[in-house]
N, C-alpha and C positions, 0 to 999 in steps of 0.2 A: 788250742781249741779242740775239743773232743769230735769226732767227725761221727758220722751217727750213720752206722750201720743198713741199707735198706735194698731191698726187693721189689722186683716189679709183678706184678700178678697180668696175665694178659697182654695182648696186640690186638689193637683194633683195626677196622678196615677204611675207616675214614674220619678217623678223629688223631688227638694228637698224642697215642703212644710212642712213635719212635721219638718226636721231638722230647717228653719228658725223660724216657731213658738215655739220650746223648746227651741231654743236659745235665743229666747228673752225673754220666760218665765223666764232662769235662770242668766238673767241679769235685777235684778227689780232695781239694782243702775242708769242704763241706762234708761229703757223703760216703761212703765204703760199699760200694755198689758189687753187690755178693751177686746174682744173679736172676733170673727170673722163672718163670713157670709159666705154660701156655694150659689152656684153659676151656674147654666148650668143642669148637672147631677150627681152632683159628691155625691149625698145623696146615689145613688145606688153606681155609678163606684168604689166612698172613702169607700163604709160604715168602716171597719173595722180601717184603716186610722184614721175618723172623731170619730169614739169611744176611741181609744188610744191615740190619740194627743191633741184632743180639751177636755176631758174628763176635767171639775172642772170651764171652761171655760164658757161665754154666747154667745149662739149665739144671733148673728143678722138678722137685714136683713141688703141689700147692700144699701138702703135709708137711711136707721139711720145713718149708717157709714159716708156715702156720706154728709149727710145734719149734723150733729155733728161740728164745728166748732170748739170743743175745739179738737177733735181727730185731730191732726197734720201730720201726715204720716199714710200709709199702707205699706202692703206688700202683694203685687200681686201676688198670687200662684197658678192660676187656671192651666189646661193644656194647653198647648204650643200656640194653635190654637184660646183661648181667651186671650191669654193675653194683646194683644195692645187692644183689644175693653174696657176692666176693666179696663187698665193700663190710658186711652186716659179718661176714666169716671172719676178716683183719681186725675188727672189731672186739670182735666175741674172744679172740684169742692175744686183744691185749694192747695191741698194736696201735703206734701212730698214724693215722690211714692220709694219703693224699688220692682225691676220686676224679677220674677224668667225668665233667659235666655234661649232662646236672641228673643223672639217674634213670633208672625205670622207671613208668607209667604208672607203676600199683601205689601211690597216695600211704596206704595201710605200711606196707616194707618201708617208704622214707620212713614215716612218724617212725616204726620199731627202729630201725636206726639210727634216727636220732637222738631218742631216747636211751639207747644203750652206750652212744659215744657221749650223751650228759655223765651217766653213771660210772662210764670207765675213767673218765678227768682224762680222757686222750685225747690228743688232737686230728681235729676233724675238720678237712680242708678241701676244696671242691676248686675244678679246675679253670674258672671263669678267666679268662688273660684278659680281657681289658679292663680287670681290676688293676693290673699292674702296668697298664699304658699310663707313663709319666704324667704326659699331656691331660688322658681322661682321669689320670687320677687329681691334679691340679684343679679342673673344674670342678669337680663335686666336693673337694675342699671348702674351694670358694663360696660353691653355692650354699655351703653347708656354715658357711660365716656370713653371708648374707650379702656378699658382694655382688651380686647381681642380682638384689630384689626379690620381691613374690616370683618364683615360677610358677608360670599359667600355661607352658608347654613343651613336650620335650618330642621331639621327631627325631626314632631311631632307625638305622637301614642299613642292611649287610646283606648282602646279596652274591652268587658269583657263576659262575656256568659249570654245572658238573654234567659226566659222561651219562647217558640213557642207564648202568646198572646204576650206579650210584642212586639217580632219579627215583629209580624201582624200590631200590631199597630204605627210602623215607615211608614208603605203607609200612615198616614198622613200627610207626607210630599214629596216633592218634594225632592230627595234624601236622606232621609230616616236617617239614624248613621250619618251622615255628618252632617244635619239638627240639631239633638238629642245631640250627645257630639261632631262635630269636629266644633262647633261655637267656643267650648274652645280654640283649638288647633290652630284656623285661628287666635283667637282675642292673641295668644302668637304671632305666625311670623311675623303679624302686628306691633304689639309692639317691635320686634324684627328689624325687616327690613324696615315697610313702606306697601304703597301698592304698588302690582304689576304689572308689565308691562303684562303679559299675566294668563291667567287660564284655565287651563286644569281638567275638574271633568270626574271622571275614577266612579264615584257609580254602584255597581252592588248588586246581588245576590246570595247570598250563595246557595240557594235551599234545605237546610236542613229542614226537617221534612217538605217541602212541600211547607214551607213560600217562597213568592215571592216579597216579598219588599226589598229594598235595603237595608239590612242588613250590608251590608261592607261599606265603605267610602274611598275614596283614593280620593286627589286630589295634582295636579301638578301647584305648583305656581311660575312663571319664573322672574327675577328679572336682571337687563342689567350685573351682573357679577357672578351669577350664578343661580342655582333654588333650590326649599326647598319642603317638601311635607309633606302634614298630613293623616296619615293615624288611622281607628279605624274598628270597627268589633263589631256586639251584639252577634258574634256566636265563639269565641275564648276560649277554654278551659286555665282557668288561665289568662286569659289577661287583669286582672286587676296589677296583680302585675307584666307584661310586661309594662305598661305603662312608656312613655316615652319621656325625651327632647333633642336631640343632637345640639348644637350650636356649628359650626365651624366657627372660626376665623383665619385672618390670623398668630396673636399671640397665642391664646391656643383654645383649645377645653374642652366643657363643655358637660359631661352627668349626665345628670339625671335622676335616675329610681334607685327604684320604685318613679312616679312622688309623691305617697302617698300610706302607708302601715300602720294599722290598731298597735295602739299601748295602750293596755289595758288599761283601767283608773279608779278602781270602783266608780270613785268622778265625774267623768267629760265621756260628750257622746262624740263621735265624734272626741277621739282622735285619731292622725296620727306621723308620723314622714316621713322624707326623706333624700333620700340617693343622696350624688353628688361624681362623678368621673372628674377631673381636669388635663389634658394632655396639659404639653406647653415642647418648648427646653431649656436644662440649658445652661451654659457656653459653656459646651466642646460638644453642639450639643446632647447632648442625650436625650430619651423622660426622663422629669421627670413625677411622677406620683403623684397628690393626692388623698385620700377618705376617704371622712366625709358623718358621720351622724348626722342629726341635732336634734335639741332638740324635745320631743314632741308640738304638737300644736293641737290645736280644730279648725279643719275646717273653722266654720261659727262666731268664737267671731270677727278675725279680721276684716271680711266683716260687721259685724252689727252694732261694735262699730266703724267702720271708718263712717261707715253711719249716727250713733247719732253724731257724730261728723262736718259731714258736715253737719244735720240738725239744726246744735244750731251754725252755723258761724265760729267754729273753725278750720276747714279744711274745703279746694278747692278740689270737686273734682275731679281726676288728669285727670279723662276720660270724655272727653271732648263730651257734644250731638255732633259739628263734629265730633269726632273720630268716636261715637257710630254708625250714622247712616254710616259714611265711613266703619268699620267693618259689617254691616247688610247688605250692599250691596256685601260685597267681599265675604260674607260668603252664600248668594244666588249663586253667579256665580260658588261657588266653588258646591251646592247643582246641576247644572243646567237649577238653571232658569233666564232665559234670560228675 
């Protein structure tokens, strides 16, 4: 199997660049992980970051990268706020781009990038992980076979307690936790239901320790036979192992939570497992109940290796540039910007 040559473009400060760079480190059957290139500021904002992750590693610069011909894909990890401008650079210059999610705020740069990764026939892959949660991907199978009926509501919730800069630095966006983690949460209801007939974004502030960015997320998405809502929080004690999927049907109902829970591994990083709860009626009308736990899993192998996989022709990817940019737009309105 041909291993497929790739680069990392940037370190971010609180998303998931070091986990996609070790992942591909410890998949050398898949990828040929040539080096990376830092980007903007992130020699100050990463240093500790760029010393622990990239460590054994060459840097570049982002011209070598860029102009390398044999380097076939990147993975675009800078902060949120560069990513369509690098993302829209790998692009232009050929390249199979995978982008940590779900971009910058400017509307106009998605559309031009998505447009130029139609025209290039490259693939164009966005770093959503609870696409590749077994468990959540199981249900929206199902639901997508009609096993559990009309959906008439889907309750998403990811929350978790970050430090006062962290906090601060969600006013980089236009609603703030909603922008940060409920891109995850919109890009499942979507998947779920469709897009929505109306949007209602509720983002406020907590006001804890002072920070005044919208730290909380809630928003209201209305749909012609019922509404669903995602809600998340950087200020919730414990609110990571709150996290959470309810999908009701008119045949059963599905929860899921913890959406992901930290499951020791000393061989393997980033492993997790999940928990689903399963309410439908039996014969004689009573609830039945089921609860599984699923197997352990690593976060980020299924996302990379489905990635080498649509990069060498063997898999379609299932998420469509329409979907993506239809997601980047619901997922603004659900932020507040109009």
């Amino acid at each position: 199997m041909k291993r497929i040559k790739i680069a990392q473009i940037g370190m971010n400060r609180y998303s998931h660049a070091p986990e996609i760079f070790q992942t591909l480190a410890i998949h050398p059957e898949l990828y040929e992980l040539v080096g990376y290139a830092l980007v903007e500021d992130e020699r100050e904002t990463c240093a500790e970051k760029i010393e622990k992750y990239f460590a054994g590693y060459p840097e570049l610069t982002l011209e070598e990268i860029l102009a390398d011909e044999s380097i076939e894909a990147v993975a675009v990890e800078t902060d949120e706020i560069h990513l369509l401008k690098y993302a829209q650079m790998a692009v232009d210059a050929g390249k199979h781009v995978h982008m940590e999610k779900p971009g910058s705020q400017d509307l106009a740069a998605f559309e031009r990038l998505i447009e130029s990764a139609r025209k290039s026939g490259k693939v164009f892959h966005i770093g959503y992980m609870y696409r590749y949660n077994p468990v959540i991907a199981d249900v929206i199978a199902r639901v997508k076979a009609g096993e559990l009926g009309e959906i008439w509501s889907v309750e998403a919730h990811m929350s978790r307690m970050d430090n006062r800069a962290c906090r601060e630095w969600f006013g980089t966006f236009r609603g703030g936790m909603m922008f940060y983690l409920g891109c995850h949460l919109v890009d499942l209801v979507l998947q779920l239901q469709g897009i929505p007939t109306e949007i209602l974004p509720l983002n406020t502030a907590s006001g804890l320790e002072g920070v005044d960015t919208e730290d909380i997320g809630f928003a209201v998405l209305k749909y012609p036979n019922g509404i669903s809502v995602v809600r998340m929080a950087g200020c919730e004690v414990g609110g990571f192992r709150r996290r959470q999927l309810v999908v009701c049907g008119s045949k059963r109902t599905v929860e899921i939570c913890p959406l992901e829970e930290d499951a020791p591994d000393p061989d393997r990083k980033w492993m997790l497992y999940t928990e689903k709860t399963e309410r439908w009626l039996d014969e004689e009308g009573h609830t039945a109940v089921a609860h599984k736990r699923s197997e352990n899993y690593q976060r980020y192998e299924a996302m990379l290796t489905a990635f080498a996989e649509m990069v060498r022709g063997e898999k379609e990817n299932p998420y469509t540039l329409d979907y993506e940019l239809d997601l980047f737009r619901t997922l603004l309105s659900c932020c507040g910007v109009k």
